[in-house]
C-alpha positions in Angstrom: 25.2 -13.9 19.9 24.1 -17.2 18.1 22.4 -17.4 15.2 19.5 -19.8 14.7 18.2 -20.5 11.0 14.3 -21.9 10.6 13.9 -24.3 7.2 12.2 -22.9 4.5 8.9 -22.7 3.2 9.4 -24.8 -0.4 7.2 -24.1 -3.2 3.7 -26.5 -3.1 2.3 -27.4 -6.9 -1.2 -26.0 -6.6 0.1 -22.3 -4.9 -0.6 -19.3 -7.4 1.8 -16.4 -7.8 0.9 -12.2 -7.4 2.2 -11.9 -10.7 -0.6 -13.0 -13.3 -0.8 -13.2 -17.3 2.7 -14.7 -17.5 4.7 -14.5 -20.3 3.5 -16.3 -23.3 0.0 -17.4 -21.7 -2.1 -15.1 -23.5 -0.5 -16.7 -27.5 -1.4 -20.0 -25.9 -4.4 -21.9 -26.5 -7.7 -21.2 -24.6 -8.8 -24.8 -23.1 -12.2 -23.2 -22.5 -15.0 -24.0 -25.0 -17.4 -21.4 -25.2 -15.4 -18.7 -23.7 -17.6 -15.9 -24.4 -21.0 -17.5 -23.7 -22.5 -17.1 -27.5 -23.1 -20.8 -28.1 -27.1 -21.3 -26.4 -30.0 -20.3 -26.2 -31.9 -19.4 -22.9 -30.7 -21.4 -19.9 -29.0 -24.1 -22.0 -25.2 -22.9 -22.8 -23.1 -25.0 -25.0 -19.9 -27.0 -22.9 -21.3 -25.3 -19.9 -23.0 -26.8 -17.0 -25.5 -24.6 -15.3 -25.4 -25.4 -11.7 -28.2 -24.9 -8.6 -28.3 -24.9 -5.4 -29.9 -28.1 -3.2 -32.9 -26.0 -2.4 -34.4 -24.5 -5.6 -35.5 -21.8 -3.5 -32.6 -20.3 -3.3 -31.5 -20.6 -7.0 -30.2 -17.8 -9.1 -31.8 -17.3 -12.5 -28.9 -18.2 -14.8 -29.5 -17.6 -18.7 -27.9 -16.5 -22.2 -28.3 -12.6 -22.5 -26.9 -9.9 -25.5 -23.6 -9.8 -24.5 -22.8 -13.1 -22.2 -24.1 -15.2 -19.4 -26.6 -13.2 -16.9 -27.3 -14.8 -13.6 -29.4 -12.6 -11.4 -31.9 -13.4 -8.6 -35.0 -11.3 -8.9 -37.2 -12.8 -5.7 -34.7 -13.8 -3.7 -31.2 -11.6 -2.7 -30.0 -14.5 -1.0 -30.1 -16.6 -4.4 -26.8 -19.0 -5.6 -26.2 -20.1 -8.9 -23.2 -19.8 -11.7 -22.0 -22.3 -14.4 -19.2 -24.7 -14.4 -17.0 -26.5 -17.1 -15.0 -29.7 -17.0 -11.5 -28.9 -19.3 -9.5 -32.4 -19.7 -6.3 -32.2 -21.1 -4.7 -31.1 -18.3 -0.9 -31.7 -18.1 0.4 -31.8 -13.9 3.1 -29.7 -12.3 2.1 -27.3 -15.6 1.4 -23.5 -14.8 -2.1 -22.5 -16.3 -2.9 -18.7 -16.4 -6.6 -17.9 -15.5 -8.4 -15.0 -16.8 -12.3 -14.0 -16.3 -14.4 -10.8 -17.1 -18.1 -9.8 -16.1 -20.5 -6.8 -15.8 -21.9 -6.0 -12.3 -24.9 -4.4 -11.9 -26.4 -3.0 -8.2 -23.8 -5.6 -6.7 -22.8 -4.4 -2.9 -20.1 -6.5 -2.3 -18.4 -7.8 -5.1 -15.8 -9.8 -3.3 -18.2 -11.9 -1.3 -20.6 -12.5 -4.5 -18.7 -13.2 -7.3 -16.1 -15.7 -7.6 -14.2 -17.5 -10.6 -13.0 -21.4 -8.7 -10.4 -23.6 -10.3 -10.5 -27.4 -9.1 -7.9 -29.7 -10.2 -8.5 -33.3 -11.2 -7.7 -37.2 -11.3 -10.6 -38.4 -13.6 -13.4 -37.8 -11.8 -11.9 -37.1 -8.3 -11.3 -33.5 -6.8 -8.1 -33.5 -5.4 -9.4 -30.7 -3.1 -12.5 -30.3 -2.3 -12.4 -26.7 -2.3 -9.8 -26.1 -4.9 -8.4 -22.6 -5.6 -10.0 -19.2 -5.9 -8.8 -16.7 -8.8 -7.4 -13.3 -7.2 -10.0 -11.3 -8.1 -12.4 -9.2 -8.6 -10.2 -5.8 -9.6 -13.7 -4.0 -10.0 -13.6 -0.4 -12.1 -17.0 1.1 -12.9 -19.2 -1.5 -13.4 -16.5 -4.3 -14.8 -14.7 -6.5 -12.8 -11.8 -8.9 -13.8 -10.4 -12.1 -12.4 -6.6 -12.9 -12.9 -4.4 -15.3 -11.4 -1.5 -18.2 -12.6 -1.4 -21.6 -10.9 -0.1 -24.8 -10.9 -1.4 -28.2 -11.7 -0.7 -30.8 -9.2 1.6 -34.1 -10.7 -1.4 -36.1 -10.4 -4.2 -33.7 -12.2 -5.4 -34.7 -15.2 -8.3 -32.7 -15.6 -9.4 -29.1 -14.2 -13.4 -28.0 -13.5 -13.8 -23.7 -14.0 -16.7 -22.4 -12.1 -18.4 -19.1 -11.9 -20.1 -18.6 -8.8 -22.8 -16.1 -7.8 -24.1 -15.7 -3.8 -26.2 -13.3 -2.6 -26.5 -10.9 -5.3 -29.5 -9.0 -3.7 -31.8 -7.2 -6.8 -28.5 -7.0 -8.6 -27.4 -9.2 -11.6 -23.7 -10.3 -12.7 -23.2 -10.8 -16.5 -20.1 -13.1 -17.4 -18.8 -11.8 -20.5 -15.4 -14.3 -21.4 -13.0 -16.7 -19.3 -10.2 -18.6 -20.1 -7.6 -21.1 -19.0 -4.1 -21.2 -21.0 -0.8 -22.5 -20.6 1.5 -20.3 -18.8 5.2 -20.1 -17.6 5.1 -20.9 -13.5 4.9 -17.5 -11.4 7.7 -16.4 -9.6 8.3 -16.8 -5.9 8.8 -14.0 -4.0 10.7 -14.9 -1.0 11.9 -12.9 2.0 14.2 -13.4 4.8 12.8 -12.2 7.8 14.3 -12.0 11.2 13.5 -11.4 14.6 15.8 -10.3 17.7 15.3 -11.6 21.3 17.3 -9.2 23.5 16.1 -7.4 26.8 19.2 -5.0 28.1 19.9 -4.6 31.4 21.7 -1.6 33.8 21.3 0.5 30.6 20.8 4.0 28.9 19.2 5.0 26.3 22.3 5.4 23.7 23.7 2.1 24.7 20.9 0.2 24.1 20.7 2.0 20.7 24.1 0.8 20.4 23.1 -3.1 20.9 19.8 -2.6 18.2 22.1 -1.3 15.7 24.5 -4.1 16.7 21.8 -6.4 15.7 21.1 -4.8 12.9 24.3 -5.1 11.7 24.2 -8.6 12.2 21.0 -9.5 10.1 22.7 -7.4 7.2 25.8 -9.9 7.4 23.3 -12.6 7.0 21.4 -10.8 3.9 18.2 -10.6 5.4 15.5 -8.6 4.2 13.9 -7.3 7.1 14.9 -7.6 11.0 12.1 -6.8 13.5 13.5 -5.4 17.3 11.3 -4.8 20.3 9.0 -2.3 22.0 10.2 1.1 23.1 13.9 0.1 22.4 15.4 3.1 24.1 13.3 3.1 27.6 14.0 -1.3 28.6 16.3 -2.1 30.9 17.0 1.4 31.2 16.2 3.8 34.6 15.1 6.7 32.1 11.9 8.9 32.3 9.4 9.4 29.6 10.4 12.9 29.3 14.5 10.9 28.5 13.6 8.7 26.0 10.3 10.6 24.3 11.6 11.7 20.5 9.9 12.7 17.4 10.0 10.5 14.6 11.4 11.3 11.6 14.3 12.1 14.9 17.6 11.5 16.5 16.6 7.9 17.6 15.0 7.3 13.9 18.2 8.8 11.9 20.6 6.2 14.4 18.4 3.2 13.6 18.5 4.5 9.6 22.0 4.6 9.7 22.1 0.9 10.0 19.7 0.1 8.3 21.3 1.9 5.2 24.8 0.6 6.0 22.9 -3.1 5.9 20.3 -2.1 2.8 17.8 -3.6 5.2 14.1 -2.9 6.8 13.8 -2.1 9.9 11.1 -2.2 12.3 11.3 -0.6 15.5 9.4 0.0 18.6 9.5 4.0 19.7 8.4 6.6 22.3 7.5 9.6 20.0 6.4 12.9 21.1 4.4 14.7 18.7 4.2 18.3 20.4 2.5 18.0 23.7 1.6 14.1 22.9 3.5 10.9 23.3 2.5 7.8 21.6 3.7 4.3 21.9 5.2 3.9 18.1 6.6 1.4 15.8 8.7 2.8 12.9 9.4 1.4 9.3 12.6 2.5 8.0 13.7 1.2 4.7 17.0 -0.3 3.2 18.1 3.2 2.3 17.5 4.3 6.4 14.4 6.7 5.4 11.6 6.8 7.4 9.1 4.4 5.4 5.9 4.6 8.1 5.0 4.7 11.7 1.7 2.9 13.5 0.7 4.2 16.7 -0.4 1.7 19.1 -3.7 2.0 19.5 -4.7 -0.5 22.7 -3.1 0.6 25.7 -3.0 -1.2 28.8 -3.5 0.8 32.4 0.4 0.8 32.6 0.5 3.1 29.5 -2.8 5.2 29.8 -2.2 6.2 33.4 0.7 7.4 32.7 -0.2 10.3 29.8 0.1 7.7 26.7 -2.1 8.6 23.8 -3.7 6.1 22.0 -3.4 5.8 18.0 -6.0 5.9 15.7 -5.4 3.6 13.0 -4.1 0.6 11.0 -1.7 1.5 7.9 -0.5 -1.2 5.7 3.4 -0.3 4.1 4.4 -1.4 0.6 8.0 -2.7 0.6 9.9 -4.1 -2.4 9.4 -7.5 -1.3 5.5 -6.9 -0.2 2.9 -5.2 2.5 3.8 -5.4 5.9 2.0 -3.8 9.1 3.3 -3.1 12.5 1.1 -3.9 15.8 2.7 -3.6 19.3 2.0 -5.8 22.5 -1.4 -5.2 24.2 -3.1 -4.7 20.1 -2.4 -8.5 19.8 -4.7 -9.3 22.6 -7.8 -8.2 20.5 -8.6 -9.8 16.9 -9.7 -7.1 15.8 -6.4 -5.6 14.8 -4.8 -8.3 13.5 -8.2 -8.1 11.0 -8.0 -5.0 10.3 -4.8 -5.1 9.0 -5.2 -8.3 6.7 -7.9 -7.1 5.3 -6.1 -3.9 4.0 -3.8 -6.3 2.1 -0.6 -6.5 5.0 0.8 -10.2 4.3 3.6 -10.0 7.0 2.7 -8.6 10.4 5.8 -7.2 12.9 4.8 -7.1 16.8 7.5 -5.5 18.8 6.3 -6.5 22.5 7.5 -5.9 26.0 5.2 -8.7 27.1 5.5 -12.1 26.8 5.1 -15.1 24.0 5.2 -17.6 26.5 4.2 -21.0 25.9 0.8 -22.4 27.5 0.8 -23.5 31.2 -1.8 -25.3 32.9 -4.4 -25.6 30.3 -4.0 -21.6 29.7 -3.4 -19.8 26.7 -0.9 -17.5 26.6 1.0 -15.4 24.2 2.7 -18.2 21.7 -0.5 -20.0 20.9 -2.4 -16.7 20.6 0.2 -15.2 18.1 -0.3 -18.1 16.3 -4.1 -18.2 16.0 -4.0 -14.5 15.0 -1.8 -15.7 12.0 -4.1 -18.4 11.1 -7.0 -17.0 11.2 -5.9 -14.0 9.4 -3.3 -16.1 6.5 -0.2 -13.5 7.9 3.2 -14.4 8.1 3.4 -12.8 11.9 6.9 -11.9 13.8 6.6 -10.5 17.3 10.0 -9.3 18.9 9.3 -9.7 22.7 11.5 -9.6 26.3 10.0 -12.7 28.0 9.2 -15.9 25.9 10.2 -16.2 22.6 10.2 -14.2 19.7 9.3 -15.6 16.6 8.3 -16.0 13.0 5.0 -17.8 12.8 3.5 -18.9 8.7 0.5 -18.6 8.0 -1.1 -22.0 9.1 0.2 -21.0 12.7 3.6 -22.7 12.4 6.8 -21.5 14.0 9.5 -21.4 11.6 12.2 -19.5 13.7 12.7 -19.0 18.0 14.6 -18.3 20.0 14.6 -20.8 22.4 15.7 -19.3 25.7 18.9 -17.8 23.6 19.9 -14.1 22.9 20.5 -12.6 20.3 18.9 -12.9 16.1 16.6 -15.8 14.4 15.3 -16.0 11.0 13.4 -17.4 8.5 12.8 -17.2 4.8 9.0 -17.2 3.4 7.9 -17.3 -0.1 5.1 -15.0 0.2 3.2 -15.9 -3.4 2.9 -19.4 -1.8 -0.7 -20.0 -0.6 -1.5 -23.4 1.7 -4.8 -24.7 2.4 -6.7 -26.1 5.2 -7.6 -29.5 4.3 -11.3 -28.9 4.0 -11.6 -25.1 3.6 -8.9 -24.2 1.1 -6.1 -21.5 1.4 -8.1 -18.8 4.2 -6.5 -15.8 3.2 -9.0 -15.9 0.0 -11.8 -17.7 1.2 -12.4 -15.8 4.8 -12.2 -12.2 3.6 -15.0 -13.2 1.3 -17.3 -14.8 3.9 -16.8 -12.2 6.2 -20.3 -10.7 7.3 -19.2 -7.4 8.6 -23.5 -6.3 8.6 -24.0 -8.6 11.4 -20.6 -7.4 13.6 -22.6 -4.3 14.9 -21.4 -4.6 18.4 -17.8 -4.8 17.4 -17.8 -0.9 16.9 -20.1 0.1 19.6 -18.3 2.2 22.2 -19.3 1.4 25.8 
């Protein structure tokens, strides 16, 4: 077995961290004038900028109200509108914690109407021209609160806060304080993740149990974090029957793969046959750094190959927490449709593990196949995604649809390491794992969920 090592994602001034309100920010200055909205009188707000849209048309009604700022759109629910303030001062590569609070009233979808933007500035230039969007909003009865820490780029000398309303329907959104303040930088939180091209051959079910665990062992002496293996581990390269290889999980084949992992003190991801009584599904287990059964996701789009031959189908798409963050399991045929890979980012997975007898071969003849759609499903979904295959090449893929680790033709483990409180933009949209789950517009995606 060789081992091949990817580079590193590095840290890029500009990303913002998980962890907000870092220690010290909240002693430090607020660079905000007018924080709580109290300085004005009816649409004119002191340091603030009230901002429209092109077509007054579709123009919230924005306007000092007991309590804050009130923007609301009475005649028209598909009304824009907010305030923005230009804060100089700015020091780059300095870490600045942002914090904002408002009132929601009859607002459907918080996440796709209100947002709190941060752009960074040289003078009058935006270095991006969509900046950064504050995690946010945590909504609990009525209030919502924005939260987040980032990082001046070396060049910014300047910063522009904006609140921004879209869409609010007949409700109304009332910003009651924001502020920007010096803060320590966030921590990273990087991971070593690792992926195992191996297809056995003339085997049995305990021997190739023996070769995962083998495997296993080998990411632990490397220190990884998490190791992914492949599909239905027990049944390739072997001559055995469903009714051979079928288990339940928490079971035998389950308490040999947590053995390892616990020897290791490492995740493990691997791909199952489980009978649960007088079913069998097509699994994918979790098991964590102490070899305890952590989750399970059934595969839930089956090819002929599996159907015809007694293979239930799952039901659904659980996201894990780890120590080092959310992760999600698909398997094979479920990467074929978007939909799944979806469905799991937008219940917070940030890494995605594919075990997969098929292939991640690269394109041939103008075709798609397998290695470029793996990567589109991490970039349009902003997952770190790591499929462990028998034909092609497994892989860790970033989120901008890179390959960071392959095998290249060779057996045996690959890895990479990922700072997962890194976010990277596209150069026009800005980092998609914030901005797409906002403009999503599930109302119109009817026939998505019609059976036929």
């Amino acid at each position: 077995m060789r081992v091949y090592v990817a580079f590193v994602i590095g840290a890029v001034l500009g990303v913002v961290a998980l962890a907000v309100g870092a220690a010290g920010a909240e002693t430090a200055e607020n660079l905000v004038r007018n924080p709580a909205f109290t300085l004005g009188e009816g649409d004119t707000v002191r340091h603030w900028t009230i901002w429209k849209p092109a077509w007054a048309g579709a123009a919230c009604t924005v306007r000092m109200a007991e309590g804050g700022l009130l923007v609301s759109s009475p005649t028209e629910p598909y009304g824009v509108g907010g305030a923005r303030q230009r804060i100089d001062g700015i020091e780059g590569g300095q870490a600045y914690a942002v914090e904002a609070a408002c009132k929601l009233t009859a607002i459907g979808a918080p996440r796709r109407c209100v947002t709190v933007r941060l752009e960074w500035l040289k003078g009058k230039k935006q270095l991006h021209p969509a900046g950064w969007l504050v995690r946010g909003p945590l909504v609990r009865e009525g209030a919502a609160a924005f939260s987040d820490v980032l990082i001046a780029p070396p060049e910014a000398d300047a910063a522009q806060l904006t609140l921004e309303i879209k869409w609010p329907g007949t409700g109304s959104v009332l910003w009651k304080r924001v502020s920007l303040r010096p803060s320590e930088p966030p921590a990273p939180r990087k991971v070593k993740i690792g992926t195992v091209y191996l297809r056995p051959r003339r085997s049995t079910p305990e021997k190739n149990l023996d070769l995962w665990c083998a495997q296993i062992d080998a990411a632990g002496k490397l220190g990884l974090d998490i190791v992914c293996l492949g599909e239905v581990i027990t049944k390739v390269g072997t001559d055995a029957g469903l009714s051979d290889v079928a288990k339940p999980i928490p079971g035998p084949d389950t308490e040999r793969l947590g053995e390892a992992a616990r020897r290791n003190t490492i995740w493990v991801v691997a791909g199952l046959t489980e009978r649960d009584g007088d079913r069998l599904y097509n699994t994918a287990a979790l098991i964590d750094r102490q070899g305890r059964l952590a989750g399970t996701y059934r595969k839930v789009h089956l090819p002929r190959e599996e159907w015809k031959k007694g293979i239930t189908p799952g039901t659904g798409y659980p996201v894990f927490k780890t120590d080092f963050g959310r992760v999600a399991m698909m398997i094979c045929y479920d990467w074929f449709f978007p939909e799944a890979a979806e469905a799991f980012a937008l219940r917070g997975a940030e890494v995605l593990f594919a075990p997969t007898w098929g292939n991640t071969l690269p394109d041939e003849d103008g075709r798609v196949d397998g290695e470029t759609t793996f990567r589109v499903r991490a970039r349009d979904n902003g997952l770190v995604i790591v499929p462990s295959v028998y034909d092609g090449q497994s892989m860790v893929i970033d989120p901008m649809g890179r390959i960071l680790a392959a095998n290249a033709g060779k057996t045996g483990l690959f890895w990479a390491e990922v700072d997962l409180a890194q976010r990277q933009r596209l150069r026009w949209v800005g980092h998609w794992g914030s901005i797409g789950p906002r403009d999503r517009m599930p109302e119109t995606y009817g026939p998505l969920t019609e059976s036929r």
